[in-house]
N, C-alpha and C positions, 0 to 999 in steps of 0.2 A: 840557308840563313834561318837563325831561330827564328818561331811565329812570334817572342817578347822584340827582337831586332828588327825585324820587318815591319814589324806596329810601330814600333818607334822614329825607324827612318820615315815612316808615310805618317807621321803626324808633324815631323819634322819638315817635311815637303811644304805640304798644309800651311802651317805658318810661318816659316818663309818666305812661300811664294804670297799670303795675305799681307804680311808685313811689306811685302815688295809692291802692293799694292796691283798685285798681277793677275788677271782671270787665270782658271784654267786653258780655255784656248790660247790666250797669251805666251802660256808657259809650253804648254802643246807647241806650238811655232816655234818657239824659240829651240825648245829642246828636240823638234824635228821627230815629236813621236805624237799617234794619235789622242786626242784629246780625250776622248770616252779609256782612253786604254789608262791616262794620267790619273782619272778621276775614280779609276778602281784601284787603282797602285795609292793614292790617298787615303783611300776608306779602308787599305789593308786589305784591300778581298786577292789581291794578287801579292805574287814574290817576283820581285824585279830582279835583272841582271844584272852583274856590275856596269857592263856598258850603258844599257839603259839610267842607270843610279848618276853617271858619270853625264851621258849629258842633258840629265835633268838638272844637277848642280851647276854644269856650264849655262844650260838656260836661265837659270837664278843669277848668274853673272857672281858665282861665288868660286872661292879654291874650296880642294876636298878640305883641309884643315878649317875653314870660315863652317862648312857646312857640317863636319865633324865636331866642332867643338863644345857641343852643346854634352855631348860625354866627357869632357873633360870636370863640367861640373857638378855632374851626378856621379862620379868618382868621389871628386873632392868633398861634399852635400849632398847626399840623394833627397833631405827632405826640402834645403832650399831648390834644389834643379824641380821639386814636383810641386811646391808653391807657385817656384816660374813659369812653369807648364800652367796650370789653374790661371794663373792671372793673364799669358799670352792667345789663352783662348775662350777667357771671359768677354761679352759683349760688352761688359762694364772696364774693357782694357785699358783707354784712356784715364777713367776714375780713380781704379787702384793703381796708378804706375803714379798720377800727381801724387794719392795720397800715401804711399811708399815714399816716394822723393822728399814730402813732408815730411817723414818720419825721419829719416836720413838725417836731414837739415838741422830737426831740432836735438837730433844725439851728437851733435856734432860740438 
């Protein structure tokens, strides 16, 4: 796997499993692999297996397509998919997603 792929799947990890509201130990159990091993496969310091990759996304309680799709719109937009990227891992997430949805509303 390229090291740009491999970053990208473990950031992708990352904020689906915070979106999910899930610790790492949580996702650890669930996906039935060690938790210190999850949390270097996050920060990118490791290259995962498919298997491994496989049931981390079943841990998330996702299909590979739910958990793949996030390349569909850096395909389609790379500069809106790295907007979404900045804003899904701003601590300020909340703030800009109302004031987007603001934005939306009044072009509307």
């Amino acid at each position: 796997m390229s090291a740009l792929l491999n970053k990208r799947i473990a950031t992708q990890i990352r904020v689906y499993r915070k979106h999910k509201k899930m610790t790492l130990e949580g996702l650890s159990k669930k996906a039935d692999i060690d938790d210190t091993y999850l949390g270097r496969v996050e920060r990118g310091e490791i290259n995962i297996t498919l298997s491994t990759l496989e049931k981390i996304i079943d841990g998330l309680g996702m299909t590979e397509a739910e958990f793949f799709s996030f390349l569909d719109l850096e395909s389609d937009d790379p500069t809106l998919a790295k907007l979404m990227r900045e804003v899904k891992q701003s601590p300020k997430r909340d703030k800009l997603t109302k004031t987007i949805q603001e934005i939306i509303d009044l072009s509307k």
